[in-house]
ZABADREN-448087 format. One record per residue (C-alpha): residue number from 1; residue in three letters; y, x, z. Coordinates in nm, 4 decimals. Layout:
REM ZABADREN-448087
(NUM; "Ala"; (Y; X; Z))
...
This chain:
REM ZABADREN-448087
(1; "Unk"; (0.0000; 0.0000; 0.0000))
(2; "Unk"; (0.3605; 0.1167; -0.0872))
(3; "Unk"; (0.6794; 0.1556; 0.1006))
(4; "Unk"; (0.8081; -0.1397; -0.1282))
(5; "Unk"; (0.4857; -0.3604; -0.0955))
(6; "Unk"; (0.5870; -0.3394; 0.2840))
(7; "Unk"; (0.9174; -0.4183; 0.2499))
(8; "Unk"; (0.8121; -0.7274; 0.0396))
(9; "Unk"; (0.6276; -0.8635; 0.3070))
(10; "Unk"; (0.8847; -0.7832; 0.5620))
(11; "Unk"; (1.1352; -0.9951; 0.7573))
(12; "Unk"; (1.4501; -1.1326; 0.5732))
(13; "Unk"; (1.7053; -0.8809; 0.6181))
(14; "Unk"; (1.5151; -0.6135; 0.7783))
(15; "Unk"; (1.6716; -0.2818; 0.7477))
(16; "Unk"; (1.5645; 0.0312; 0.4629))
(17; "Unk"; (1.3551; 0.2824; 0.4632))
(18; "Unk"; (1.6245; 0.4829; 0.6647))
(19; "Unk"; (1.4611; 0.2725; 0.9517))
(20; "Unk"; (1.1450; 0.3628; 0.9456))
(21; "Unk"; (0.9994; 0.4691; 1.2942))
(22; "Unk"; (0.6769; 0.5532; 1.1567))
(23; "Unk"; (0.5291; 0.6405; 0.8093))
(24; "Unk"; (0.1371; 0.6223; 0.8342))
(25; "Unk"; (-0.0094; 0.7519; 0.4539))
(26; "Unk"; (-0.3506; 0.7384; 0.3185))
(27; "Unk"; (-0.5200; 0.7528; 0.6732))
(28; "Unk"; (-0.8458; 0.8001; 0.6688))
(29; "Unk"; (-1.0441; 0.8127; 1.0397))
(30; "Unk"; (-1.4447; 0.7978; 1.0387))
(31; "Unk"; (-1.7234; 0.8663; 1.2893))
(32; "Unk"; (-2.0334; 1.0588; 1.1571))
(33; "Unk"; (-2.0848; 0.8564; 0.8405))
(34; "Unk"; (-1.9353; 0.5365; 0.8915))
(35; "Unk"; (-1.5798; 0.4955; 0.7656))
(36; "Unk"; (-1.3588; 0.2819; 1.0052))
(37; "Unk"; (-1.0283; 0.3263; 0.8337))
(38; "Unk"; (-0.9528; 0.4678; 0.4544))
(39; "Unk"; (-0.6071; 0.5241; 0.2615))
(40; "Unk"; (-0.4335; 0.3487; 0.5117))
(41; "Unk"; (-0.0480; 0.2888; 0.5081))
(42; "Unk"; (0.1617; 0.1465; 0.7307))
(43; "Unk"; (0.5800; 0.1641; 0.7646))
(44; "Unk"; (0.6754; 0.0623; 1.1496))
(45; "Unk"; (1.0430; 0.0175; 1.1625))
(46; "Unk"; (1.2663; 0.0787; 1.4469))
(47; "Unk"; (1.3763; -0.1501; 1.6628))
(48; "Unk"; (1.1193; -0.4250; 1.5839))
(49; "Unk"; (0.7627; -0.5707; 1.7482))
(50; "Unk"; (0.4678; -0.5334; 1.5142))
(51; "Unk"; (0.1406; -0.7086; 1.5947))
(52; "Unk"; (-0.1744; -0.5484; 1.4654))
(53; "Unk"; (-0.4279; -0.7351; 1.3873))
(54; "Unk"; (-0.7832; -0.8422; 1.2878))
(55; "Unk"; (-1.1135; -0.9014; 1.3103))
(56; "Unk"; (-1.3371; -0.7073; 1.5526))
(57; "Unk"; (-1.4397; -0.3536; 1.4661))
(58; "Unk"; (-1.1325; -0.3395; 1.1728))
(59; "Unk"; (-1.0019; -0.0210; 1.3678))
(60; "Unk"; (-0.6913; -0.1634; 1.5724))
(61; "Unk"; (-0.7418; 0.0410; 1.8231))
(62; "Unk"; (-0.8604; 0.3549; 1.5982))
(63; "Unk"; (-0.5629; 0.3203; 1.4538))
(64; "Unk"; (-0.3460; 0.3145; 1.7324))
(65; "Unk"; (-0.5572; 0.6531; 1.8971))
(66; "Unk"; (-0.5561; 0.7922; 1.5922))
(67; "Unk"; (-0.1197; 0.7703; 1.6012))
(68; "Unk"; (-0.1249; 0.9224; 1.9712))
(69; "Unk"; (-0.3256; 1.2168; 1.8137))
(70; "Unk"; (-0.6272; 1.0670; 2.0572))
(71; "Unk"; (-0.8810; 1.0095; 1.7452))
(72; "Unk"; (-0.9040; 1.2623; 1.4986))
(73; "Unk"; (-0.8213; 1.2139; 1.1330))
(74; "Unk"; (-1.0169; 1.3551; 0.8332))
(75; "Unk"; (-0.7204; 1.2862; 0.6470))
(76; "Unk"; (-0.4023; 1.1467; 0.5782))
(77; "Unk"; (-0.0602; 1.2094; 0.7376))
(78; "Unk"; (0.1929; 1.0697; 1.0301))
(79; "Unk"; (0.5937; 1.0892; 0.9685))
(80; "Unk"; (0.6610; 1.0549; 1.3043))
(81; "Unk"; (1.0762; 0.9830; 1.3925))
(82; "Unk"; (1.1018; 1.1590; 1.0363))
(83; "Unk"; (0.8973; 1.4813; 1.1126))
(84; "Unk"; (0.5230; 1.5067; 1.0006))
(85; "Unk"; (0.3187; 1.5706; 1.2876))
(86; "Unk"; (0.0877; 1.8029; 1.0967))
(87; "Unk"; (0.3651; 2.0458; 1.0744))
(88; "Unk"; (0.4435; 2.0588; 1.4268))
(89; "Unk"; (0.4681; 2.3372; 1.6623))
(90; "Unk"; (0.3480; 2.2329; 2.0272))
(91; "Unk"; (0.7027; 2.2303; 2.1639))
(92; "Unk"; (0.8078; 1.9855; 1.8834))
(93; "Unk"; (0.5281; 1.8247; 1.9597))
(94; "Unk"; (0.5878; 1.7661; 2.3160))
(95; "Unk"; (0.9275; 1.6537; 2.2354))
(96; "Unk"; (0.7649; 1.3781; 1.9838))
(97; "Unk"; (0.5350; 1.2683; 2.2401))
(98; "Unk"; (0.8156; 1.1748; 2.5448))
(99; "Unk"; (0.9241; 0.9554; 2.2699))
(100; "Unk"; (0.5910; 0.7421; 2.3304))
(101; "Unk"; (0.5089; 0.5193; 2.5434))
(102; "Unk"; (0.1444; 0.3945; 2.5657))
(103; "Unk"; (-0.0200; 0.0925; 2.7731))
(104; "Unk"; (-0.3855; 0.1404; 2.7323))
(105; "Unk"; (-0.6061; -0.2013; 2.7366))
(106; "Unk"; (-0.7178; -0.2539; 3.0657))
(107; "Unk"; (-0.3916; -0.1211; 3.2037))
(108; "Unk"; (-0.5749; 0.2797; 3.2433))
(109; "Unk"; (-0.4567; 0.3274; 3.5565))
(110; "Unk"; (-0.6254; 0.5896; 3.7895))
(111; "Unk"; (-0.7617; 0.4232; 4.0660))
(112; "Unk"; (-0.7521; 0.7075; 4.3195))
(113; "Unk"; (-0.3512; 0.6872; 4.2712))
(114; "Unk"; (-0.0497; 0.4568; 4.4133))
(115; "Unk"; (0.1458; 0.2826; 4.1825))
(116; "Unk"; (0.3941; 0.5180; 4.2266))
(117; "Unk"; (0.2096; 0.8032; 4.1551))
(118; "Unk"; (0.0501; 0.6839; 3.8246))
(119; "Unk"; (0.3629; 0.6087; 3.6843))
(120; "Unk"; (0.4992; 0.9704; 3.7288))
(121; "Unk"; (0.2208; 1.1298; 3.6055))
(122; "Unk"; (0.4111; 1.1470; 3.2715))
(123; "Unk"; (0.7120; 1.2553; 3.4707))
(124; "Unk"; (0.4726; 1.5374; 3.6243))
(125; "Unk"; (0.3409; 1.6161; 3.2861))
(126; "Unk"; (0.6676; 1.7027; 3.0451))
(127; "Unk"; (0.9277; 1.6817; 3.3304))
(128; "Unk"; (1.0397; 1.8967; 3.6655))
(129; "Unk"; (1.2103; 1.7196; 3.9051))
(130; "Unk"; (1.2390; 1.6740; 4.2426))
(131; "Unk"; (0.9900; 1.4137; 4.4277))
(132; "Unk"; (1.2967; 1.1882; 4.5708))
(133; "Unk"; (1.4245; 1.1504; 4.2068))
(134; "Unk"; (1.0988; 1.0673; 4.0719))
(135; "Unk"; (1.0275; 0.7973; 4.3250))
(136; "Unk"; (1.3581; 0.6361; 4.2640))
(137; "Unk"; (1.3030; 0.6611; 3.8886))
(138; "Unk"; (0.9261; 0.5140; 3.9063))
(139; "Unk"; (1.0654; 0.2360; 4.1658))
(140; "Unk"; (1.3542; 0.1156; 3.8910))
(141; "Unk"; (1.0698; 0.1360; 3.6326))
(142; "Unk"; (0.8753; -0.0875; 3.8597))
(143; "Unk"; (1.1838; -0.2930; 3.8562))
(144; "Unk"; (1.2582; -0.2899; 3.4629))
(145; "Unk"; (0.8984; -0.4691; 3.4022))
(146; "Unk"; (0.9446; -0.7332; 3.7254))
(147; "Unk"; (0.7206; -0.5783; 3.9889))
(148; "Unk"; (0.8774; -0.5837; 4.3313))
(149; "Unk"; (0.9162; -0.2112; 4.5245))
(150; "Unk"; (0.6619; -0.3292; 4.7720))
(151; "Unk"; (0.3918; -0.2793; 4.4875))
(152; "Unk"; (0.4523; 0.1072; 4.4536))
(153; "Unk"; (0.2321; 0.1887; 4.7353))
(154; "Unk"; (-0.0889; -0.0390; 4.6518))
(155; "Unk"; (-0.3498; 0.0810; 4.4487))
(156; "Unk"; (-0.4561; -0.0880; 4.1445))
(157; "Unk"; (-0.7765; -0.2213; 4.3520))
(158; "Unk"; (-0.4733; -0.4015; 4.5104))
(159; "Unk"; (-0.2941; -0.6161; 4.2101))
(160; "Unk"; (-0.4004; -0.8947; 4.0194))
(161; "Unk"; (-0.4535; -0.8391; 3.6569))
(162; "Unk"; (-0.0980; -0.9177; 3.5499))
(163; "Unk"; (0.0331; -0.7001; 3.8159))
(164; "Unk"; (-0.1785; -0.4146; 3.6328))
(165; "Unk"; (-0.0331; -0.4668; 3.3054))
(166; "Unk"; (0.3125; -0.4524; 3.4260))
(167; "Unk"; (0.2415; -0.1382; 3.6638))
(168; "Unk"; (0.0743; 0.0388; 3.3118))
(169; "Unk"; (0.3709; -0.1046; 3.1435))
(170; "Unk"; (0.6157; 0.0714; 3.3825))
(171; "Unk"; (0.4327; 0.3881; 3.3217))
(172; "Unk"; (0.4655; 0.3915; 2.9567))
(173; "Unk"; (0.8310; 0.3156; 3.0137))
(174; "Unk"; (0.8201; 0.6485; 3.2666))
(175; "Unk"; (0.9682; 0.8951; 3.0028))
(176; "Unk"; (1.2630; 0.6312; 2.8549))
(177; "Unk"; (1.0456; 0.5951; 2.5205))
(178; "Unk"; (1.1773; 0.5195; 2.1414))
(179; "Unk"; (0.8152; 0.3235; 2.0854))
(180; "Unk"; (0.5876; 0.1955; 2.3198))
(181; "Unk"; (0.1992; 0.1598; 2.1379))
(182; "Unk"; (0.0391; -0.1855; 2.3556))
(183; "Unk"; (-0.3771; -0.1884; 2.3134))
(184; "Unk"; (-0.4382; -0.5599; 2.3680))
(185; "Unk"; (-0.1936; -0.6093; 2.6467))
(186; "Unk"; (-0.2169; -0.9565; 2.7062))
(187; "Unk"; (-0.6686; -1.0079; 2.7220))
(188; "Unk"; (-0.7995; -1.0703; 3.0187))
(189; "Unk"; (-0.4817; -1.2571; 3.1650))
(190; "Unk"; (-0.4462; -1.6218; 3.2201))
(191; "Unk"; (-0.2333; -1.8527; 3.0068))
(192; "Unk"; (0.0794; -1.8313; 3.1719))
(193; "Unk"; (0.0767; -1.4582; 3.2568))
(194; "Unk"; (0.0156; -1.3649; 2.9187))
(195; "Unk"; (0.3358; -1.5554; 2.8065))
(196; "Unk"; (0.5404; -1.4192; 3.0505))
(197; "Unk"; (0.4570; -1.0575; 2.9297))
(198; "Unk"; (0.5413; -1.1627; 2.5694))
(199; "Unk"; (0.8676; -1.2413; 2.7011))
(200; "Unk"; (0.9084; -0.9240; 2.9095))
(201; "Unk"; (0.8159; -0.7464; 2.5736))
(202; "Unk"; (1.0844; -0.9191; 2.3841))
(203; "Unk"; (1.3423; -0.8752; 2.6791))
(204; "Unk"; (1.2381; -0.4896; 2.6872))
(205; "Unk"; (1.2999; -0.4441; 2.3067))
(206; "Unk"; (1.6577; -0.6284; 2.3066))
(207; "Unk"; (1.7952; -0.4446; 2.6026))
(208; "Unk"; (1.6175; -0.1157; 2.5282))
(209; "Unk"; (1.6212; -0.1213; 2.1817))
(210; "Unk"; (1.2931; -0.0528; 2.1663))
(211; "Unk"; (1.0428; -0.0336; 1.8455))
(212; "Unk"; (0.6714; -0.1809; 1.9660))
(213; "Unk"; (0.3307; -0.1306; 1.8108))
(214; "Unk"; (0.0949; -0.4065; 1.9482))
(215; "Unk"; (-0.2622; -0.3932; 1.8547))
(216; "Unk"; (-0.3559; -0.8077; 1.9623))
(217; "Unk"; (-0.5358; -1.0587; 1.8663))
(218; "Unk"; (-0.3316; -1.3473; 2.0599))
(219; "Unk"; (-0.2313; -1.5471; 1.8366))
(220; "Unk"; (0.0637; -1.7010; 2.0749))
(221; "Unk"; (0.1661; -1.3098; 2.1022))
(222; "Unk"; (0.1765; -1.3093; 1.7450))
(223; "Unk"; (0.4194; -1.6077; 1.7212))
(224; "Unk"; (0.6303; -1.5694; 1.9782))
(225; "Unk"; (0.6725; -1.2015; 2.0519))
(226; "Unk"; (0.6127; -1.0002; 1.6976))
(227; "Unk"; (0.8735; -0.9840; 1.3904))
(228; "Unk"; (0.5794; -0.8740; 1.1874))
(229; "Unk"; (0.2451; -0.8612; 1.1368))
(230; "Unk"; (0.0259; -0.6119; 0.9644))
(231; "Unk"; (-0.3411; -0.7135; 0.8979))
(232; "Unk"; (-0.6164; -0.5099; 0.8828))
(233; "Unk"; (-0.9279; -0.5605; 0.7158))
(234; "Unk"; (-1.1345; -0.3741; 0.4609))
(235; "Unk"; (-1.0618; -0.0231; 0.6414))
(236; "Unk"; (-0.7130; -0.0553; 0.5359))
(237; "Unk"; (-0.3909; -0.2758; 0.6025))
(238; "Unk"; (-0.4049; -0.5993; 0.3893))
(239; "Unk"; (-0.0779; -0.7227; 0.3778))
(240; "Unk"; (0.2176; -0.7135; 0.6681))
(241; "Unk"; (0.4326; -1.0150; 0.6778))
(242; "Unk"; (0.5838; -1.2981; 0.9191))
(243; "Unk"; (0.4033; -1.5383; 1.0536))
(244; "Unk"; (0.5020; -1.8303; 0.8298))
(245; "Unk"; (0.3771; -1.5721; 0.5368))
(246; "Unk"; (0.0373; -1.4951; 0.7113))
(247; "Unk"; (0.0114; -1.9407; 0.7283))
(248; "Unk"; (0.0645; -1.9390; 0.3700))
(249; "Unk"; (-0.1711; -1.5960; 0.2502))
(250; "Unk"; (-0.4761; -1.7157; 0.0462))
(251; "Unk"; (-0.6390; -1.4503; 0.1459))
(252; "Unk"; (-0.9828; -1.6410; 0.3490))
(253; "Unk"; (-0.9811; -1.4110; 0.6425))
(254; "Unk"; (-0.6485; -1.4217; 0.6865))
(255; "Unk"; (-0.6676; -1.8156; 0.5597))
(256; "Unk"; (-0.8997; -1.8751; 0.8305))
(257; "Unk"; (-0.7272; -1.7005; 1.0912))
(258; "Unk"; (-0.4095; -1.8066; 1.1018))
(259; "Unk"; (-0.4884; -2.1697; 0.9848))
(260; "Unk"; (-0.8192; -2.2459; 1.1052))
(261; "Unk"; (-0.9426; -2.5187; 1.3621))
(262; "Unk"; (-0.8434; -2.2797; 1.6956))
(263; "Unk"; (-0.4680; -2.1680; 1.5308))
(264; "Unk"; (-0.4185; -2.5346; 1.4798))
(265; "Unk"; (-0.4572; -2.6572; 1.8689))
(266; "Unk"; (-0.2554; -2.3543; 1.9196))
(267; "Unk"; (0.0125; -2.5035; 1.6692))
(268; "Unk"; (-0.0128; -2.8132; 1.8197))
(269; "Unk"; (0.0765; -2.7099; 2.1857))
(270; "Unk"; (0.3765; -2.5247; 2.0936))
């Protein structure tokens, strides 16, 4: 897929190329002989919410390791805030990775740790500062996604599963990132939770101005938190569009998905 395929799927109005975030061409990603993703492209543009989907075993989440530098490539590059990664030196590298933030599925937080302390272990990692700085910094992190202080002293034993998500959340946020990456960030909570982080997403991007890869398969996500979605299927991306273009595709996966019997209640309740 081209740059101007993209951009005829895109959002009315949505910027140039100049606003590209991230450039993903001809990716290729396989393990042993099976092929998971091949000649994949993929423009993210700064500033908006992108929701990645498709079926299971497409390679949403390849994808997104494979952009954190997590799952090797066998081929294919990453223009990464204009610089290809490949060409890199490690300090340029470091510099490219405090401007990601990442919230794994599941929340990845390390169990043996406070809340506190997992979200300044990026603040360990690329930063040196002193320990009363850092806990004031993770507390107004803690803050920025809705957690109360009181939480920064529990373990993750300790929170509910929304709590998680917002605690990971707040860690990805640790280093003041350009683009945060979200593996399925809303499974596993109920109904109501998951809404409220699509709104703390959206809130996050308008006040932060920040650009948001989400790899989900919520389709009220899709609607009411993403500008655009990219689908994947047949180890590459499809087509990327709005929503109203993904009701209106002919395509039957994407027919099905976005139309069928389950999309429909969803319709309907909204």
């Amino acid at each position: 897929m081209t740059v101007n395929n993209l951009h005829q799927h895109s959002k009315p109005g949505a910027g140039n190329q100049d606003d590209i975030l991230l450039a993903v061409r001809g990716l290729t990603v396989g393990f042993g002989d099976r092929v998971i993703l091949e000649n994949l492209d993929l423009d993210v543009r700064q500033g908006e919410i992108i929701g990645i989907v498709g079926a299971s075993g497409t390679g949403k989440s390849v994808l997104l390791r494979a952009i954190l530098g997590l799952t090797p490539k066998q081929s294919g590059t990453f223009i990464l805030f204009g610089q290809n990664t490949d060409q890199l030196k490690t300090a340029e590298r470091m510099k490219i990775e405090r401007k990601l933030g990442v919230l794994f599925q599941h929340g990845a937080l390390f169990s043996s740790l406070s809340v506190l302390q997992n979200i300044q272990v990026p603040m360990r990692e690329y930063l040196s500062l002193p320990k009363r700085l850092m806990d004031e910094l993770a507390i107004s992190k803690l803050e920025l996604v809705g957690l109360s202080p009181d939480a920064a002293h529990k373990h993750p034993s300790e929170l509910s599963g929304g709590m998680i998500k917002r605690a990971a959340l707040a860690r990805a946020l640790a280093l003041d990132p350009d683009m945060v990456l979200l593996d399925e960030p809303t499974s596993g909570l109920d109904p109501i939770s998951a809404e409220e982080f699509d709104d703390l997403i959206s809130k996050l991007r308008n006040t932060l101005g920040l650009t948001v890869f989400m790899v989900t398969h919520d389709l009220d996500s899709l609607n009411q938190a993403c500008d655009r979605i990219a689908v994947l299927a047949e180890r590459r991306v499809l087509t990327t569009g709005t929503m109203h273009q993904m009701q209106n595709n002919d395509h039957p996966w994407i027919r099905k998905y976005f139309t069928g019997k389950r999309a429909i209640r969803q319709w309907d309740r909204n």
